[in-house]
C-alpha positions as CSV (number, residue, x, y, z in Angstrom):
1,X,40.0,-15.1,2.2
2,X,38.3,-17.5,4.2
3,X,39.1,-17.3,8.3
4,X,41.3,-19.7,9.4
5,X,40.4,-21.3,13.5
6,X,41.7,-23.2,15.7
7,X,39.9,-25.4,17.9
8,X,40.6,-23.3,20.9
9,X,39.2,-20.2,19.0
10,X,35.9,-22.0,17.9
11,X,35.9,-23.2,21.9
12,X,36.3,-19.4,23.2
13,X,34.2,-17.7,20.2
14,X,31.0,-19.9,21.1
15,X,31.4,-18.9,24.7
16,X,31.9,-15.6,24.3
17,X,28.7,-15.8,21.9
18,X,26.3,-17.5,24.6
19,X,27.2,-14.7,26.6
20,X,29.4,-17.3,29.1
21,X,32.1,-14.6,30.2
22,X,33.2,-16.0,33.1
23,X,36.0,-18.5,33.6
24,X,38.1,-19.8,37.0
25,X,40.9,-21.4,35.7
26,X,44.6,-22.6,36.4
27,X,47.2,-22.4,33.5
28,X,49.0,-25.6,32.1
29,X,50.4,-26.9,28.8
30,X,47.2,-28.6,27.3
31,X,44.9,-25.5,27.7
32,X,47.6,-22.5,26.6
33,X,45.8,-22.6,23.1
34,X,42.5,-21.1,25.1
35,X,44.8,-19.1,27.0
36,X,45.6,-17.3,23.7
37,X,42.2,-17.4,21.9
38,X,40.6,-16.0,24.8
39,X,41.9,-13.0,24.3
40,X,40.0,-11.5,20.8
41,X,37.0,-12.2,23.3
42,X,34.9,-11.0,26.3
43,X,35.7,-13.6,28.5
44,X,37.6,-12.9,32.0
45,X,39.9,-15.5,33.1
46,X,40.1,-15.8,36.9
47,X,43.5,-17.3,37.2
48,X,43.7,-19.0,40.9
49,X,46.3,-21.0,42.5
50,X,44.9,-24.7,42.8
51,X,42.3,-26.8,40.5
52,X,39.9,-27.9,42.9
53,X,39.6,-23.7,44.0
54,X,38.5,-23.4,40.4
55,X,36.0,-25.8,40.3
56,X,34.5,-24.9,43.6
57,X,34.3,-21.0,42.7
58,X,32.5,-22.6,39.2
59,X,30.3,-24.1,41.2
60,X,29.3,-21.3,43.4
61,X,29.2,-18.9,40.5
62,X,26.6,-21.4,39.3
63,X,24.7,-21.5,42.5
64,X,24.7,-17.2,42.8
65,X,23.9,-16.4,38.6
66,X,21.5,-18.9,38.2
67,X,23.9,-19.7,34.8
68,X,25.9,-22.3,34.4
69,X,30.1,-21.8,35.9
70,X,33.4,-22.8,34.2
71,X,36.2,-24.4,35.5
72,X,39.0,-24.8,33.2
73,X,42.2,-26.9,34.0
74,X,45.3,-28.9,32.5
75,X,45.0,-32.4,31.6
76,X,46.7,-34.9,33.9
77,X,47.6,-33.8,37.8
78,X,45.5,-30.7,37.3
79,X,42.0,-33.1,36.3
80,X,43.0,-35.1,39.1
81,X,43.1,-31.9,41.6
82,X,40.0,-30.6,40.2
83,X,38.5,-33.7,40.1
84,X,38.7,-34.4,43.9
85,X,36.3,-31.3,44.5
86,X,33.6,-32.5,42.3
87,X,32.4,-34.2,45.1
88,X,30.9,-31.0,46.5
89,X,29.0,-28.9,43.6
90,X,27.7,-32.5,42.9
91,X,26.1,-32.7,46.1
92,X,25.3,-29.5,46.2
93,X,23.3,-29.0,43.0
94,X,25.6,-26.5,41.2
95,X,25.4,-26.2,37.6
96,X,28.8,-25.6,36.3
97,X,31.1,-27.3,33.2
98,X,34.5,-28.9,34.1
99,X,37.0,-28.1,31.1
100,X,40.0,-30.3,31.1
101,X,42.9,-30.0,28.9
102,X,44.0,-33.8,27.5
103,X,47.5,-35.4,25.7
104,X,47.1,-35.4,22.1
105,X,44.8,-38.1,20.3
106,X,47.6,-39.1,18.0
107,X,49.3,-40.0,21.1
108,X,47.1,-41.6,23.5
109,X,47.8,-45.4,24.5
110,X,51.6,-44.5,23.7
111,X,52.2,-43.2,27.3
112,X,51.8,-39.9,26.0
113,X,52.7,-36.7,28.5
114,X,50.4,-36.6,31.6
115,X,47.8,-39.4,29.5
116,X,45.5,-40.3,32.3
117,X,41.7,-41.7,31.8
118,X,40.7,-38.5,32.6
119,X,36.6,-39.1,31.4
120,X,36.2,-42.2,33.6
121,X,38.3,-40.6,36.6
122,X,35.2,-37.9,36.5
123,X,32.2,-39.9,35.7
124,X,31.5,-40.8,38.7
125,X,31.3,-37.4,40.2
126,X,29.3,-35.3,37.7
127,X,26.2,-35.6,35.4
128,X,28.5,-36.5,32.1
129,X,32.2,-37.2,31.2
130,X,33.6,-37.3,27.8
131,X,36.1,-36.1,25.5
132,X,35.5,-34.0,22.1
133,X,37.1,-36.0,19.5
134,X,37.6,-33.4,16.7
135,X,37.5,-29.6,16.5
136,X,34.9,-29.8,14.0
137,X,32.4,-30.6,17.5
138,X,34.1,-28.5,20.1
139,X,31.8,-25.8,20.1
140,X,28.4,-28.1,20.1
141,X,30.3,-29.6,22.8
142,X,30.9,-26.8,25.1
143,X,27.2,-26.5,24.3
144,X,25.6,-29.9,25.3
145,X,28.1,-29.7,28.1
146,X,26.6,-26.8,29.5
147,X,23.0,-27.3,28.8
148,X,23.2,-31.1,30.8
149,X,24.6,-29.0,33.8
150,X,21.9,-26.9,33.8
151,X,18.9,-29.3,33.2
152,X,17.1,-31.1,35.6
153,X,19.1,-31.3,38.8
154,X,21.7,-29.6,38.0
155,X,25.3,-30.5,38.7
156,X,28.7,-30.7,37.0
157,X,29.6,-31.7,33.8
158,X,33.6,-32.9,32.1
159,X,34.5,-32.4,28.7
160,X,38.2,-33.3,28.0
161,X,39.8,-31.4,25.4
162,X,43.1,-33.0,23.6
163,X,45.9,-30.5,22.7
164,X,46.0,-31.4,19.2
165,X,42.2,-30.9,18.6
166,X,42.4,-27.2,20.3
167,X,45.6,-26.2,17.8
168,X,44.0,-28.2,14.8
169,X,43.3,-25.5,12.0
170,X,39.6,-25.4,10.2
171,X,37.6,-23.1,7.7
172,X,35.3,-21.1,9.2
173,X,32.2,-22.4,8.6
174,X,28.3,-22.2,10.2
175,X,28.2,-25.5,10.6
176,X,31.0,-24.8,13.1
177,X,28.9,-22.8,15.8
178,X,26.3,-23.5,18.0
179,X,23.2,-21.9,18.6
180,X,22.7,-19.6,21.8
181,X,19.3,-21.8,22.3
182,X,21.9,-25.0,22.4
183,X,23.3,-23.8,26.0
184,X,19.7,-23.6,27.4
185,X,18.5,-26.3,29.8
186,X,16.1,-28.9,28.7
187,X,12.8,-28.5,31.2
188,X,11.0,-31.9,32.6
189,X,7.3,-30.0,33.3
190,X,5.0,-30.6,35.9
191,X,1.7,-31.7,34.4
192,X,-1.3,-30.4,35.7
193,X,-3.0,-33.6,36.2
194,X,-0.2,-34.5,38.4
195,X,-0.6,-30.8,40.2
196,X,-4.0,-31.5,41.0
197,X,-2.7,-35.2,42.1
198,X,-0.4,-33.8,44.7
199,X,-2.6,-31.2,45.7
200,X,-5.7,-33.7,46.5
201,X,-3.5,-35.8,48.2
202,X,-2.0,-32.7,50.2
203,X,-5.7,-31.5,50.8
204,X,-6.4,-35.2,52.0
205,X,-3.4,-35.7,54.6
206,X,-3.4,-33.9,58.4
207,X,-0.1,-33.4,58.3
208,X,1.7,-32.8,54.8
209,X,5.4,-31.6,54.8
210,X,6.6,-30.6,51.5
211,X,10.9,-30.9,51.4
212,X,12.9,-29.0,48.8
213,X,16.8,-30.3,48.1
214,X,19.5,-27.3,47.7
215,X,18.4,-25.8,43.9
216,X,15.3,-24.6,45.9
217,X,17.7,-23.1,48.7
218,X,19.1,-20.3,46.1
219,X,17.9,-17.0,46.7
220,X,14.9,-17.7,44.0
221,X,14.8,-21.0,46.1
222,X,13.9,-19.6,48.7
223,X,11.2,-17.3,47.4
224,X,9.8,-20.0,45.4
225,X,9.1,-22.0,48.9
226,X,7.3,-19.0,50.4
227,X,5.1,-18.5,47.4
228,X,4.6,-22.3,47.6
229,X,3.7,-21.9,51.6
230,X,1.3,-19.2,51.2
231,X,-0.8,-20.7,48.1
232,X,-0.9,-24.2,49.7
233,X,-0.7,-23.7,53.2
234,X,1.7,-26.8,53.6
235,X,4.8,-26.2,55.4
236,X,7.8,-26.0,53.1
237,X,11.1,-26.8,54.4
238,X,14.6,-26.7,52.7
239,X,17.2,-28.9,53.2
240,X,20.9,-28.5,52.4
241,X,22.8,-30.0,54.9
242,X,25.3,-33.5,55.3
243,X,23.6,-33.5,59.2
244,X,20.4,-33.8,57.5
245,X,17.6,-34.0,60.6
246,X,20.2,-32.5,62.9
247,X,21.2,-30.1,61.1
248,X,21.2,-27.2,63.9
249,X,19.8,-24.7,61.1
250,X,16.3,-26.4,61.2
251,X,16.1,-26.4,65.3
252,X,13.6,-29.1,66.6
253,X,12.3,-29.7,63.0
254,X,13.1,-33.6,63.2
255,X,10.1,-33.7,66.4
256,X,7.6,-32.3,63.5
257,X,8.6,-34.7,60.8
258,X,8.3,-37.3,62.9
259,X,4.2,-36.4,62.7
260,X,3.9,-36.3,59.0
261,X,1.6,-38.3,57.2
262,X,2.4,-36.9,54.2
263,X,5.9,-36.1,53.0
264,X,6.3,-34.5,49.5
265,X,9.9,-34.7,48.2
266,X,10.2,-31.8,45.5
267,X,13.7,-32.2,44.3
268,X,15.0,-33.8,47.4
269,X,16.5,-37.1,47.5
270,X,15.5,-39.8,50.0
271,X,19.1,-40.2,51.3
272,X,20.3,-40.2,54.5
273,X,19.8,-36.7,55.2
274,X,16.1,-38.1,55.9
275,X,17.1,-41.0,57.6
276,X,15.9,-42.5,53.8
277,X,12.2,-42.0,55.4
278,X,12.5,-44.8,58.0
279,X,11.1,-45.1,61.1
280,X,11.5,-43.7,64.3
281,X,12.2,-40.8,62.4
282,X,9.0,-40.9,60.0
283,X,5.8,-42.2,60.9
284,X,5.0,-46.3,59.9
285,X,2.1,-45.2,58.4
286,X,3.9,-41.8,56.7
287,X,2.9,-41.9,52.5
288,X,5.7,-40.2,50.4
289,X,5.2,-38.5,47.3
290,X,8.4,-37.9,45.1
291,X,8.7,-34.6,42.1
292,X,12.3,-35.4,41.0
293,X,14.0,-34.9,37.9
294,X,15.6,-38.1,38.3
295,X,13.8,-41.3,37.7
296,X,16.9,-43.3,39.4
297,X,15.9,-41.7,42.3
298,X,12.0,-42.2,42.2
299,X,12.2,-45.7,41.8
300,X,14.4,-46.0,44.4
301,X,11.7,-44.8,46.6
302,X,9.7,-47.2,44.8
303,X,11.9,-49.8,45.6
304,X,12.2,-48.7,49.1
305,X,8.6,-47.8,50.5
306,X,6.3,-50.1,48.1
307,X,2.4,-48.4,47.9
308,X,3.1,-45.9,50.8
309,X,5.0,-44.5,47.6
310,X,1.3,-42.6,46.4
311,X,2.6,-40.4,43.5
312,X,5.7,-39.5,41.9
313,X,6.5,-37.8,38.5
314,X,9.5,-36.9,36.7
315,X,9.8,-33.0,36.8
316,X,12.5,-30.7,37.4
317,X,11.9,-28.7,40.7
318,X,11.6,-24.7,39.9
319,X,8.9,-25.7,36.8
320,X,7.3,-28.3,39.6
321,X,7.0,-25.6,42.0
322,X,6.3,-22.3,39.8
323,X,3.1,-25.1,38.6
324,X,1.8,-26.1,42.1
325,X,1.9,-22.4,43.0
326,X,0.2,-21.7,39.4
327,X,-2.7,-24.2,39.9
328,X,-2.9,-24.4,43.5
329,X,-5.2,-23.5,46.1
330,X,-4.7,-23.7,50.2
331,X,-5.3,-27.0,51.5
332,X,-3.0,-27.2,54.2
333,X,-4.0,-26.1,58.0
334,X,-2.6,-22.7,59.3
335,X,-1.9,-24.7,62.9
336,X,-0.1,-27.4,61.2
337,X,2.4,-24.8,59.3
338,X,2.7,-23.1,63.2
339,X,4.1,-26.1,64.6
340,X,6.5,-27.0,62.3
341,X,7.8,-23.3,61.6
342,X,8.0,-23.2,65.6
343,X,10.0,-26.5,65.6
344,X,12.3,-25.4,62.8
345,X,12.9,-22.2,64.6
346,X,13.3,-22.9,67.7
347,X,16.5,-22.3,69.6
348,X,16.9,-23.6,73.8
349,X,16.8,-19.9,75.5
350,X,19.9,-21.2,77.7
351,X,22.3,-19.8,74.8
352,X,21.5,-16.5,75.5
353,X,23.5,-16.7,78.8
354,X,26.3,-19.0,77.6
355,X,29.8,-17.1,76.7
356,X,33.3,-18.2,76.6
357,X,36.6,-17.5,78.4
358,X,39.7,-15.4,79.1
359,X,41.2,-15.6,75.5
360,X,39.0,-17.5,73.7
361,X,35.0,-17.2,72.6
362,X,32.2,-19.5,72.6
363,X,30.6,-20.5,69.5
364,X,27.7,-18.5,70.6
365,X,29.8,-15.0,71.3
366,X,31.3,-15.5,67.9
367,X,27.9,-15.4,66.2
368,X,26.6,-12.9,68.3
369,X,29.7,-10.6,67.0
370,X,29.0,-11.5,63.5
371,X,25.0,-10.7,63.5
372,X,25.0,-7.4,63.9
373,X,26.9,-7.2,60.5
374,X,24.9,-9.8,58.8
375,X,21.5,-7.6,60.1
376,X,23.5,-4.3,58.7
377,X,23.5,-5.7,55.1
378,X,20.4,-7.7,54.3
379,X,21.9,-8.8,50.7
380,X,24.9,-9.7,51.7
381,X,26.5,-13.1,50.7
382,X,26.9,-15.0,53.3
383,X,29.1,-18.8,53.1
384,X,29.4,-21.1,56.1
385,X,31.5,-23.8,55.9
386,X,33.7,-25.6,58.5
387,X,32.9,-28.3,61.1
388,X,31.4,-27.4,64.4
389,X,31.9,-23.8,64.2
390,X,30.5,-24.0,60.5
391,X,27.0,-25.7,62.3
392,X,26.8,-23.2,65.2
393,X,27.2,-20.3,62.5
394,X,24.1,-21.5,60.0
395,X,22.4,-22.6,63.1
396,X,22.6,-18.7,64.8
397,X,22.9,-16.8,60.9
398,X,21.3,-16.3,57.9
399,X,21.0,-14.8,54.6
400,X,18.6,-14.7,51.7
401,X,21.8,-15.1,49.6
402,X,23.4,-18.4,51.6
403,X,25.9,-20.7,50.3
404,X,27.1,-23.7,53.1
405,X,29.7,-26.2,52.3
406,X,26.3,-28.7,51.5
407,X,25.5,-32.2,51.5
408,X,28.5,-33.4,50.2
409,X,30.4,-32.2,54.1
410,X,33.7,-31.5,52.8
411,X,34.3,-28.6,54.1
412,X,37.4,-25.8,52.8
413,X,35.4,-24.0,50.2
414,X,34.7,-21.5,51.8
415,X,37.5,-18.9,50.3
416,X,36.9,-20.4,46.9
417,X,33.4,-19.5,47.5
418,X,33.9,-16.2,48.4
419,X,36.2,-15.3,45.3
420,X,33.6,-16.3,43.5
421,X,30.5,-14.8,45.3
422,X,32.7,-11.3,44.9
423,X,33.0,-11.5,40.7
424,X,28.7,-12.4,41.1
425,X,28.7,-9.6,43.0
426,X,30.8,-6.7,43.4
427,X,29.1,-4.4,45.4
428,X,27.3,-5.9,48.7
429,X,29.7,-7.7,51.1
430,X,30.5,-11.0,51.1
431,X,30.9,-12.2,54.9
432,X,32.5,-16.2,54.8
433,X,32.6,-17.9,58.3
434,X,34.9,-21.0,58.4
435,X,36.6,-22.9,60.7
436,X,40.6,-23.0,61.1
437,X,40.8,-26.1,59.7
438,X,38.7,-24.9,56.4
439,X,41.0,-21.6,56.2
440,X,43.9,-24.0,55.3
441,X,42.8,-26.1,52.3
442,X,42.8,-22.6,50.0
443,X,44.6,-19.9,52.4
444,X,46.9,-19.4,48.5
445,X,43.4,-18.4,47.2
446,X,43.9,-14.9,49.3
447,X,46.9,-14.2,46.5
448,X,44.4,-14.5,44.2
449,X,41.9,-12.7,45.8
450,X,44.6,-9.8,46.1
451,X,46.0,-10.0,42.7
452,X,42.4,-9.5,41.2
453,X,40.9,-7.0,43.6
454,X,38.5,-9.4,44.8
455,X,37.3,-7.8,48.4
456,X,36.1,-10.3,50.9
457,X,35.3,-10.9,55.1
458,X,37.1,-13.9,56.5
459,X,35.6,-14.5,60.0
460,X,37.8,-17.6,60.9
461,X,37.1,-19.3,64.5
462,X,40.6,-20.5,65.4
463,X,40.3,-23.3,68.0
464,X,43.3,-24.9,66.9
465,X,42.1,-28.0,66.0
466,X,40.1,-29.9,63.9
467,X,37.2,-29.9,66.0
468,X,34.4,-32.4,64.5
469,X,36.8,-35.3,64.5
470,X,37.9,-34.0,68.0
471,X,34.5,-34.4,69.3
472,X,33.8,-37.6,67.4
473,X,37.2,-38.8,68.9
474,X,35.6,-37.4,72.4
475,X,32.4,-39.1,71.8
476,X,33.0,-42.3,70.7
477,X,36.1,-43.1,72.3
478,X,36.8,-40.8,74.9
479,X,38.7,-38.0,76.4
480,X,41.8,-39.9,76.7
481,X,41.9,-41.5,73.9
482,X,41.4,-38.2,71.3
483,X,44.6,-37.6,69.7
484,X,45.9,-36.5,66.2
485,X,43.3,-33.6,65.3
486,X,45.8,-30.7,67.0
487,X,46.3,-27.4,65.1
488,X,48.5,-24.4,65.8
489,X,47.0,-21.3,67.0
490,X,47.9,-19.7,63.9
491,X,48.0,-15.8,63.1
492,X,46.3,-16.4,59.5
493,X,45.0,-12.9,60.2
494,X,49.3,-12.1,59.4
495,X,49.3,-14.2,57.0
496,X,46.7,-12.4,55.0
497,X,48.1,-9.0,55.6
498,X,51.6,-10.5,54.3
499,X,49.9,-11.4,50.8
500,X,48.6,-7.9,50.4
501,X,45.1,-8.3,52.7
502,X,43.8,-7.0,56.1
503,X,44.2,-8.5,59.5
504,X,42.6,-8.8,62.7
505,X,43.0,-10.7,65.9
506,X,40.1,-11.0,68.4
507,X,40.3,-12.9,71.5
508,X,37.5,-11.3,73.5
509,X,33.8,-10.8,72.4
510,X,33.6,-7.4,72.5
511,X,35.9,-7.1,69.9
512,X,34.8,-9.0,67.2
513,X,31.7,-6.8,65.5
514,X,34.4,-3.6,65.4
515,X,36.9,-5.8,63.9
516,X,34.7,-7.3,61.2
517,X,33.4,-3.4,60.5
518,X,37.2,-2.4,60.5
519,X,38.1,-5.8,57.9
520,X,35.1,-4.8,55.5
521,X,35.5,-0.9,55.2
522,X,39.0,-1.7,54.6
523,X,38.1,-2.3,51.1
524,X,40.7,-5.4,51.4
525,X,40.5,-9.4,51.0
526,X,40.2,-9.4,54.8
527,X,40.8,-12.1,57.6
528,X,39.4,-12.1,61.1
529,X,41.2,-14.4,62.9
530,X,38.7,-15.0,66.5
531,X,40.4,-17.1,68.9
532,X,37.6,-19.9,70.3
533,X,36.8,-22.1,72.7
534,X,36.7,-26.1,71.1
535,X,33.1,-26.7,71.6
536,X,30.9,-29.5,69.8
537,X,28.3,-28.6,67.8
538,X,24.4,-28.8,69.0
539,X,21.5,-30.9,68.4
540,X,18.7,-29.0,68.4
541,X,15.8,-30.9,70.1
542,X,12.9,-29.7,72.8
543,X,13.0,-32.8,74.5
């Protein structure tokens, strides 16, 4: 007898044969088909408690593997909660598929349950947005959907499947299944006239810089930009920030930019995180040259900068870099790399002495209490997100294994992110700093954490407010006129232990490495609750 499938089961089954065991999901009506056919399969659903949470842990499953995350959600309010966190993996670079349950085709323009344009609603926020039309082309759907979030920059992808095309009944037959080769990413090479291009031009500039974007800030990121360092001798600098040139992570490095008479863009957007290359902040007489896997983006430096535009090329970043590094040969100038490394790394001596009050910590004691931990476990997973407190933590902390809330600067990720960094990884710790204000977009995500043994480090600095508008309000306005950003001074580290978790409460420095130590062997999703002082973030510059 021949098998009988439903879509749902040709959906699951070419998963599960790509080896693509890993899903974050929320349950709903359209999607209880995959529910079921899940289970004559390998693949682990991660059920969590909001849409947006699964797209977000997705996308920083993406970010940790290296593979390609899944988010699976109902059609109609849950797209539109999932959809709203696009935004971020976008930004960020994160390969990861969006699966969206979708009213019935026989029904659609009939004001059919939850019907909702749900491909346009996500176009604008990922790579592609459609919706599988039979069940004959589900599973070379899941297939292309996954292999355009993995190629080139890589990013989310939608694919809407209708309820009717996930229970609709077909013979097995090969024609049905795609092949594991169909998930792979498509590579845009490097060619090696190009290479020896870029590297003549490097050779020929005083003062080249070369400027990743966020795939090159991954763990393999950042090893590539080392090995791409040391064979050029040109400074390599990553970028991943929405503060761009003041982002407090790179110190002083906007003072060396501001030199360069060379700027390579390897997989990094002229955007405003570079002031989009103008001056004062690059040279007038600064050439650019642009490796991007996206020709919208090249010719919008082409547009932009005319013939100080020298060489551009389409190529995706890791094959662009492994082939500069292959070819290359050192051109660059040892006291060139010193100055900006020294600008990028430099931090003003005066925060050694600064500390906060009775009751409340500085920014600065609450990242001295977290480094010893961080130095403790050199593979740890380490996620900073928030506003202020989120800039003073990546500016004072760091880890091979970093994920921040990126360019995008939305922050309240951070739990989501953690969830997720623990199924990547479930034996070193996973440390996430976040603000108050982060903690309470996905403080329901702890339940889930709980519920699927999911041990994690909270470190949340509590200033009871929502800081970065507070300063902005501060700034801009002034003192008397900032209202509206107040918080409570919330026990979250209570509210964790009520789900199931571990709690502490610091309110003096001292206290804080002992508590985290305490939070982590406790073998417990765990939340540190650190009482702080409200405290705008810095702009790093020597002068």
């Amino acid at each position: 007898m021949t098998d009988k499938l439903r879509g749902a089961d040709i959906l699951a089954r070419s998963l599960d044969r790509a080896a693509m065991h890993q899903i974050f999901t929320l349950s709903g009506n359209h999607i209880m088909e995959i529910f079921d056919a899940v289970i004559d399969t390998n693949i682990n659903l991660t059920h969590v408690r909001q849409e947006g949470a699964a797209v977000l842990m997705a996308g920083a499953w993406g970010q940790l593997t290296g593979n390609v995350g899944l988010a699976m959600v109902t059609g109609g309010p849950g797209h539109t909660n999932a959809c709203a966190a696009l935004c971020t993996p976008e930004a960020s670079e994160m390969p990861m598929v969006l699966i969206s349950g979708h009213a019935p085709t026989n029904e659609l323009g009939r004001g059919s349950f939850q019907e909702l344009p749900q491909v346009e609603m996500a176009a604008s926020v990922t790579k592609a947005s459609w919706m599988s039309e039979s069940a004959l082309e589900v599973g070379h759907d899941i297939a292309l959907a996954c292999r355009i979030a993995a190629s080139g920059r890589p990013g989310p992808v939608h694919l809407s499947l209708p309820s009717d095309i996930l229970e609709e009944v077909l013979e097995e037959h090969p024609a049905l299944w795609p092949d594991v080769e169909d998930f792979a990413p498509v590579e845009q090479l490097l060619s090696d006239v190009t290479a020896n291009a870029a590297i003549a031009a490097m050779e020929a500039a005083e003062r080249p810089i070369i400027i990743v974007g966020p795939h090159l800030c991954t763990k393999s990121g950042r090893a590539a930009q080392r090995a791409l360092e040391e064979k050029l001798g040109v400074p390599v600098i990553g970028m991943e920030s929405p503060r761009g040139l003041n982002d407090p992570c790179l110190g002083a490095y906007a003072e060396a930019l501001h030199k360069a008479d060379l700027i390579i863009l390897l997989g990094k957007p002229m955007d405003h995180t570079v002031k989009f290359g103008d001056v004062p902040f690059v040279d007038r007489g600064c050439q650019f040259i642009v490796l991007d896997p996206d020709i919208a983006l090249i010719d919008r430096v082409a547009s932009d900068k005319g013939d100080r535009l020298v060489l551009s090329a389409v190529a995706d970043a890791f094959p662009a870099a492994e082939k500069l590094i292959g070819i290359g040969r050192s051109v660059g100038d040892e006291r060139w790399c010193k100055v900006v490394h020294e600008a990028a790394d430099y931090r003003p001596d005066a925060w050694a002495d600064i500390a906060g009050e009775e009751g409340a910590l500085h920014a600065l004691d609450f990242c001295r209490g977290v480094k010893s931990f961080v130095a403790q476990h050199p593979d740890l997973v380490l996620i900073m997100d928030g506003g202020e407190i989120g800039q003073w933590s990546q500016a004072n902390l760091n880890s091979e294994r970093r994920i921040t809330n990126g360019v995008a600067g939305s922050i309240g990720a951070a739990t989501p992110f953690a969830l997720a960094a623990r199924v990547a990884e479930p034996h070193e710790p996973v440390l996430a700093i976040m603000g108050d204000g982060t903690f309470g977009f996905h403080m329901a995500e702890f339940d889930t954490a709980v519920r699927n043994n999911l041990p994690f480090v909270a470190v949340v600095g509590n200033d009871a407010c929502w800081n970065a508008e507070h300063q902005i309000q501060i700034r801009d306005y002034g003192e008397n006129r900032a209202h509206g950003c107040e918080l409570l001074p919330t026990r979250y580290d209570q509210m964790v232990a009520a789900i199931g978790g571990h709690g502490e409460f610091v309110t003096k420095a001292e206290e804080l490495p002992s508590a985290i130590q305490r939070a982590y062997d406790s073998g417990k999703p765990a939340c540190v609750n650190v009482m702080i002082q409200s405290v705008a973030a810095p702009i790093v510059r020597r002068s």
